[in-house]
TORTOR-859829 format. One record per atom (N, C-alpha, C, O): residue number from 1; x, y, z. Coordinates in steps of 0.05 Angstrom, whole numbers, always signed. Example, Ala and Ser with C-alpha at 12.3 -4.5 7.8 and 13.67 -1.06 7.14 Angstrom:
REM residues 2
   pos       xx       yy       zz
     1     +264     -114     +156
     1     +246      -90     +156
     1     +264      -66     +156
     1     +285      -66     +169
     2     +257      -45     +142
     2     +273      -21     +143
     2     +258       +1     +157
     2     +268      +23     +161
This chain:
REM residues 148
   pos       xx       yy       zz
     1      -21     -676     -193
     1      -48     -669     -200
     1      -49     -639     -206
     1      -35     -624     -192
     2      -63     -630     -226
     2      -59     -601     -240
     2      -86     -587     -224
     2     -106     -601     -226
     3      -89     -568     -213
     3     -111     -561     -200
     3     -110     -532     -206
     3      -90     -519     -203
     4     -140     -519     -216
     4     -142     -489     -214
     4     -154     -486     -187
     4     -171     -501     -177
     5     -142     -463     -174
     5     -137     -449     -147
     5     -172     -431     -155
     5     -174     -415     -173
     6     -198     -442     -132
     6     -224     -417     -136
     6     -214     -396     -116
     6     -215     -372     -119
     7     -205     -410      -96
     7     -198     -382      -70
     7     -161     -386      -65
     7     -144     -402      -73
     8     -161     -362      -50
     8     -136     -349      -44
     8     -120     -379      -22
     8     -133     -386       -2
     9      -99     -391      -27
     9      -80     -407      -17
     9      -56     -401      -11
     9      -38     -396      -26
    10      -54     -401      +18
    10      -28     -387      +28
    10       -5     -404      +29
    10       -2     -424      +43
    11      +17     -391       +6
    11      +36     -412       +0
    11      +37     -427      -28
    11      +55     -437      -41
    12      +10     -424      -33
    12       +7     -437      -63
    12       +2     -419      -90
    12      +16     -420     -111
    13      -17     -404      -85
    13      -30     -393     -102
    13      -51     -370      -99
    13      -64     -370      -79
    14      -55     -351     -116
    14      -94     -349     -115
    14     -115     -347     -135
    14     -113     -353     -159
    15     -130     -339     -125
    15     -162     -351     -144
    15     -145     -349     -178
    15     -129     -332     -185
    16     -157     -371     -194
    16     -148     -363     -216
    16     -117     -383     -234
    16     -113     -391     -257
    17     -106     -382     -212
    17      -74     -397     -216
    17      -76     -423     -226
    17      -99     -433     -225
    18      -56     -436     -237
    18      -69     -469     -240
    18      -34     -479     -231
    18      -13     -473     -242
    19      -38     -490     -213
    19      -16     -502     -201
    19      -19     -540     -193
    19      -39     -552     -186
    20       +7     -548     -196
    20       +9     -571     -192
    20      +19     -583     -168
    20      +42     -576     -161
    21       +4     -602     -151
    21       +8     -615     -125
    21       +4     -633     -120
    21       -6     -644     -140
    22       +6     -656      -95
    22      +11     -685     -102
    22      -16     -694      -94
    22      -28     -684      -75
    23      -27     -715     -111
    23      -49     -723     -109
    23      -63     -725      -81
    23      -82     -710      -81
    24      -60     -736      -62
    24      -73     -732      -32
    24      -76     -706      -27
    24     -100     -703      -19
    25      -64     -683      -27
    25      -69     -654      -16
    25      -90     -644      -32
    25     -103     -625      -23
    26      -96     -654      -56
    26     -113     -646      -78
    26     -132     -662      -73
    26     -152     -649      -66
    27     -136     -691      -72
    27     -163     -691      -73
    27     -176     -700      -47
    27     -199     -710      -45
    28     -162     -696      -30
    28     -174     -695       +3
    28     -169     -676      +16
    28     -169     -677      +40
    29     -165     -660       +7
    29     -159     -621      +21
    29     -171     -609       -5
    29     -194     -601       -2
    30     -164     -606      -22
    30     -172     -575      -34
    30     -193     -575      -51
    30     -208     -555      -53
    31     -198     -600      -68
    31     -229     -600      -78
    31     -248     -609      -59
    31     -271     -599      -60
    32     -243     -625      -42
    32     -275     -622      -20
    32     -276     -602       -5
    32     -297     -598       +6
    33     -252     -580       +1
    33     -258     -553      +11
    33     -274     -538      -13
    33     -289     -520       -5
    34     -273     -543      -39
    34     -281     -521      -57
    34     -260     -494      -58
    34     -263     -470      -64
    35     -237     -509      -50
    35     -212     -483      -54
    35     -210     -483      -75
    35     -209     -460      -82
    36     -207     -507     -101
    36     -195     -515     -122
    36     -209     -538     -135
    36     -211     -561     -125
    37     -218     -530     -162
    37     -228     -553     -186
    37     -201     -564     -201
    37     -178     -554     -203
    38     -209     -584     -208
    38     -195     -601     -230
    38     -186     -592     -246
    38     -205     -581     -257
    39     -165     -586     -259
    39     -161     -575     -288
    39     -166     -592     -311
    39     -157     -615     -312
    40     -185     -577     -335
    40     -180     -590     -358
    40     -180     -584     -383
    40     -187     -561     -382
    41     -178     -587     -397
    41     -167     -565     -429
    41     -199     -547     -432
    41     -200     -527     -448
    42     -215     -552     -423
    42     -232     -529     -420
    42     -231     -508     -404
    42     -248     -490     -406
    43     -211     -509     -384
    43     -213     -500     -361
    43     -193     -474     -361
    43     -181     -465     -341
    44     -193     -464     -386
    44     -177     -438     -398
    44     -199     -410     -390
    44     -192     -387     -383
    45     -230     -421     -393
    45     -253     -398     -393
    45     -251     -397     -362
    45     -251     -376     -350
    46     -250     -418     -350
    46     -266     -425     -321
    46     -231     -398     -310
    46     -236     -376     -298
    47     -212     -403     -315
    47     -189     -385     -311
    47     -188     -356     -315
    47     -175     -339     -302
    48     -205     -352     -336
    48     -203     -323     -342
    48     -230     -315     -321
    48     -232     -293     -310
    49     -248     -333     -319
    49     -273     -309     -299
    49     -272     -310     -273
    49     -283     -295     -257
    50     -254     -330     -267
    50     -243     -322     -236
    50     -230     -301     -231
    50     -236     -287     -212
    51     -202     -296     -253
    51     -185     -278     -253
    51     -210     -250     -257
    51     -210     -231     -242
    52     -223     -252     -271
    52     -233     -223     -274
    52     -256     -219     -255
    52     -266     -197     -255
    53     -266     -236     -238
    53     -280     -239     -215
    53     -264     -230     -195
    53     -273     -214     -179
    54     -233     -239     -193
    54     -219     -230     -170
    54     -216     -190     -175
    54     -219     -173     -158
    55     -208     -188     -200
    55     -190     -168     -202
    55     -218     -143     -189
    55     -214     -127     -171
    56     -247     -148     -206
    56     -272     -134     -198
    56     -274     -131     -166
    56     -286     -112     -157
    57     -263     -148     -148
    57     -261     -158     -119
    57     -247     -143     -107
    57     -256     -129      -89
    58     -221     -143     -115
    58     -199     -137     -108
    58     -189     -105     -101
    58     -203      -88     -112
    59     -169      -95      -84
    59     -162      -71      -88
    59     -159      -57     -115
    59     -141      -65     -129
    60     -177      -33     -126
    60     -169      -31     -151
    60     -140      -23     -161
    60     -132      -34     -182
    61     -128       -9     -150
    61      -96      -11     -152
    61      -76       -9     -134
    61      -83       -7     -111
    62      -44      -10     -141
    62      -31       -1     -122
    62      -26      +20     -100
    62      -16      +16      -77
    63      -35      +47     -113
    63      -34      +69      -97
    63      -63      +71      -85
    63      -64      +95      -78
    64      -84      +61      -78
    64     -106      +54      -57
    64      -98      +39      -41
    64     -100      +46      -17
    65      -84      +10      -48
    65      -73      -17      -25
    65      -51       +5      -12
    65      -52       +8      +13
    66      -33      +19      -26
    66      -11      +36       -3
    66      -33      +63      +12
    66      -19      +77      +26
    67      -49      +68      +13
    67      -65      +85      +23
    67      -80      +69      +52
    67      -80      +76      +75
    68      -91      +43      +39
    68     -100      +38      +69
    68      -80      +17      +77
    68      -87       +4      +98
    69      -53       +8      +64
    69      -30       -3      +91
    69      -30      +25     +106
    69      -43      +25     +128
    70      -21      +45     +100
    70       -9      +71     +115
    70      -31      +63     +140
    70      -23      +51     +160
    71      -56      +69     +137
    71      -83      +71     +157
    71      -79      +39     +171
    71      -83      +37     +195
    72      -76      +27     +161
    72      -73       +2     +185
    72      -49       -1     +197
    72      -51      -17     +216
    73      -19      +12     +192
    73       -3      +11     +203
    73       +1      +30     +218
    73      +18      +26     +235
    74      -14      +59     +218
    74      -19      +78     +235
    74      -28      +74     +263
    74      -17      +83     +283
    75      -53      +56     +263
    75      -66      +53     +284
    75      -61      +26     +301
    75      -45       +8     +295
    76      -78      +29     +322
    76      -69       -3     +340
    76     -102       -9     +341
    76     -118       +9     +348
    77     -110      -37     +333
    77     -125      -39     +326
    77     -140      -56     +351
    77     -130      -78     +354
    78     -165      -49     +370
    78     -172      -72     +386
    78     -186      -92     +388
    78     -210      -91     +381
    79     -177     -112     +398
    79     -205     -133     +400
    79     -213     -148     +419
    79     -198     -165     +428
    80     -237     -145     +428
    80     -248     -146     +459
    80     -253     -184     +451
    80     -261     -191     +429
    81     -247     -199     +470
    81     -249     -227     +474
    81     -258     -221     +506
    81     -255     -204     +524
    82     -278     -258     +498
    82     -276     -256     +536
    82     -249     -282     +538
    82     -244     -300     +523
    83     -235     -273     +567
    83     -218     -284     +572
    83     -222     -287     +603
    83     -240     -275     +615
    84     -200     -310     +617
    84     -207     -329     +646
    84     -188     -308     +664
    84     -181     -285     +659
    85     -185     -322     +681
    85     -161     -317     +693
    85     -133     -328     +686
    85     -123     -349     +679
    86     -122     -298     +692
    86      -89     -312     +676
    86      -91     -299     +647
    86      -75     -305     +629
    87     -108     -285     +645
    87     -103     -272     +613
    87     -116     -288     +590
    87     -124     -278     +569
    88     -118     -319     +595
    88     -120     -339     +577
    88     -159     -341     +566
    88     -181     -343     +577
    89     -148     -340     +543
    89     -183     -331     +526
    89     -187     -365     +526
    89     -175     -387     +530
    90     -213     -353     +520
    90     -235     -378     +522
    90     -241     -387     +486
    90     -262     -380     +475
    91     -223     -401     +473
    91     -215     -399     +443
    91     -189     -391     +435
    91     -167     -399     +443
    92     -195     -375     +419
    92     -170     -358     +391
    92     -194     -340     +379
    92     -218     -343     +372
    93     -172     -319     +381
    93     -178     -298     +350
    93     -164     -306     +338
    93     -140     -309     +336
    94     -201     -314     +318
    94     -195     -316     +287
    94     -190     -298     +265
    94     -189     -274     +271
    95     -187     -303     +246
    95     -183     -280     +231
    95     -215     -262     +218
    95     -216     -239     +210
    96     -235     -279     +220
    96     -258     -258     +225
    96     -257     -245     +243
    96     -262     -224     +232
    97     -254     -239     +270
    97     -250     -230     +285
    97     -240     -198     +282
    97     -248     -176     +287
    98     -213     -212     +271
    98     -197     -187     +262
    98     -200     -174     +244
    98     -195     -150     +244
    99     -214     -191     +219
    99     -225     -170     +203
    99     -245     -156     +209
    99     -249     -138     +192
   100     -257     -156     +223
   100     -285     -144     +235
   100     -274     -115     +245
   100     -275      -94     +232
   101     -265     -121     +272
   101     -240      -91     +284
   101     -233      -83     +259
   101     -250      -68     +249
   102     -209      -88     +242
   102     -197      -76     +217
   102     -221      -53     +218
   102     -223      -34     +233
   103     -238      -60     +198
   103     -266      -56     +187
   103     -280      -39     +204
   103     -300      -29     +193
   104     -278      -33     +224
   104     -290      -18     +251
   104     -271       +7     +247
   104     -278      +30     +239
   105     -240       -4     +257
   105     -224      +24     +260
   105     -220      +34     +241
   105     -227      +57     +245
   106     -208      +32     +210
   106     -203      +36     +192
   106     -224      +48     +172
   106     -219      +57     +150
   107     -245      +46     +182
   107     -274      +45     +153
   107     -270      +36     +136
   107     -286      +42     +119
   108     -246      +13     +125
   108     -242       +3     +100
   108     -241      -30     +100
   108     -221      -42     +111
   109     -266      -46      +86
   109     -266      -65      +85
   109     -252      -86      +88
   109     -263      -96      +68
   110     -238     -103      +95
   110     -216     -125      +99
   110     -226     -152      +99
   110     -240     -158     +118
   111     -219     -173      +74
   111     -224     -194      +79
   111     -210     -207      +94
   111     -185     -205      +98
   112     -230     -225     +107
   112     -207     -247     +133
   112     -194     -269     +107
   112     -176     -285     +114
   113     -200     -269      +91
   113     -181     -288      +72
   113     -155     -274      +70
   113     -135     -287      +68
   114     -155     -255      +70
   114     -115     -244      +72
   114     -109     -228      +91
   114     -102     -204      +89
   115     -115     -248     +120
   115     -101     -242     +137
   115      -92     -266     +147
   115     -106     -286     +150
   116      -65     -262     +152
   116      -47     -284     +163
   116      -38     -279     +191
   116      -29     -258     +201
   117      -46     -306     +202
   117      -39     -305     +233
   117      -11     -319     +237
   117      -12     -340     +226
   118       +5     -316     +245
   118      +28     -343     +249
   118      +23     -358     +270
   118      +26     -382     +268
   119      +17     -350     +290
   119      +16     -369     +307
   119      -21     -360     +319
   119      -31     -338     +315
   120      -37     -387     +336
   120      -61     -375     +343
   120      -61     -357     +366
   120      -43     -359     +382
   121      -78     -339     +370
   121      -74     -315     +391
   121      -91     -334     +410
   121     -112     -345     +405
   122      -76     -336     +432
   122      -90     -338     +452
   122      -92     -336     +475
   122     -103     -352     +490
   123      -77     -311     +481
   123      -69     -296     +506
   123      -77     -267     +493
   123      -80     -262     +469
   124      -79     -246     +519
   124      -89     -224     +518
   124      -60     -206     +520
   124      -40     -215     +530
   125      -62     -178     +508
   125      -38     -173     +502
   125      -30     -165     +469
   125      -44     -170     +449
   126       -7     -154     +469
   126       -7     -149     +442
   126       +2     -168     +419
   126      +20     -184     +424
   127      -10     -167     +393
   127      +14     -183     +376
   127       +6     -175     +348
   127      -14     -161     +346
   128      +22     -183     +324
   128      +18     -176     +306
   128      +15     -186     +284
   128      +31     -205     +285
   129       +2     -187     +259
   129      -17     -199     +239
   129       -6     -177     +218
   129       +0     -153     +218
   130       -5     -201     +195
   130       -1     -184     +166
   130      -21     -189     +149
   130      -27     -213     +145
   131      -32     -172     +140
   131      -48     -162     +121
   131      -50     -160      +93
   131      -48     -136      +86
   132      -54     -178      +70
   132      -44     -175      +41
   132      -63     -152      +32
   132      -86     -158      +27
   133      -58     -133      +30
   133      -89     -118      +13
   133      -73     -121      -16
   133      -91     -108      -26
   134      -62     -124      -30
   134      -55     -129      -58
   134      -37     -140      -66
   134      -21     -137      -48
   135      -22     -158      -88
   135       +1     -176      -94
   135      +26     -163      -84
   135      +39     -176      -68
   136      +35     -138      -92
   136      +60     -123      -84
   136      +55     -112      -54
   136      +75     -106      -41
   137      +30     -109      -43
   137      +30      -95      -19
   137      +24     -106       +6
   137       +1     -112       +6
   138      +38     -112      +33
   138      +26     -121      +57
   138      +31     -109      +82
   138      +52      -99      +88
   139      +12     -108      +97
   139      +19      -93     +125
   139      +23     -106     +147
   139      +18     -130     +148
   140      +29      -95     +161
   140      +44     -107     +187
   140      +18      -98     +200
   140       +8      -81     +185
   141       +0     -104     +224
   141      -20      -89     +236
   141      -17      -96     +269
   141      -15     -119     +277
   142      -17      -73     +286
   142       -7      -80     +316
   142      -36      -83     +326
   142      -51      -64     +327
   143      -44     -112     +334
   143      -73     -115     +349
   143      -63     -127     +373
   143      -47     -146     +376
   144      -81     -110     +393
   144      -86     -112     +418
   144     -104     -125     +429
   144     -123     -110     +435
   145     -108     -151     +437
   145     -122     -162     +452
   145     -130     -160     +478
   145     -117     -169     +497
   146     -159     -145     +479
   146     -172     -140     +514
   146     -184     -159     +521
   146     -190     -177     +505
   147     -189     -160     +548
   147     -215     -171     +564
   147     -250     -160     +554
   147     -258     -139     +564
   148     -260     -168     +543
   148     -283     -161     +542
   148     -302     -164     +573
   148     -326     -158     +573
């Protein structure tokens, strides 16, 4: 199934791309999310205003995205959860979450769409999250999970 990518897909694609995948992931995951429309020989215009929707979105270039990796890899970034006894939170930090802090310590906006967690946080304590701010650029970011 040929599908244009509307939002960012980790592993696949982003907004804009037109990539091919096997029919079940496509039409029971990614068009009833609204990640991804149908492709079809019209779907050359619907390609270009995403792309130029993203790019208006987007970090405007490379040497800004290496300006605020430096600033997020500088700092240790915190985020207050309530948690039980035993350290163990009541949930996961999500990646709103983290983008929020980002966005606090840094002064510089961060979507939770390009931040990648590998595994769910859900102990208090440190761990670490990468950050896409642009195609060539990603950061490593050390967040600290407190007790609120």
């Amino acid at each position: 199934m040929k599908l244009i990518l509307t939002q960012e897909v980790t592993g696949l694609g982003g907004p804009g791309d037109v990539v091919e995948v096997k029919d079940g992931y496509g039409r029971n995951y990614l068009v009833p999310r609204g990640v991804a429309i149908r492709w079809t020989r019209g779907g050359e215009k619907t390609v270009e205003s995403i792309k130029a929707a993203r790019t208006s979105r987007a970090v405007r270039d490379h040497d800004h995205a290496a300006e605020i990796k430096a600033k997020l890899e500088a700092s240790t970034v915190n985020v207050a959860v309530k948690a039980g006894e035993g350290g163990r939170l009541f949930g996961a930090v999500t990646p709103a979450d983290i983008a929020s802090a980002l966005t606090e310590t840094t002064g510089e906006a961060v979507d939770k769409r390009t931040i990648a967690v590998k595994n769910p946080i859900r102990s208090l304590g440190n761990h670490e999250v990468s950050v896409r701010l642009h195609d060539e650029v990603s950061a490593t970011v050390a967040l600290n999970v407190v007790k609120a």
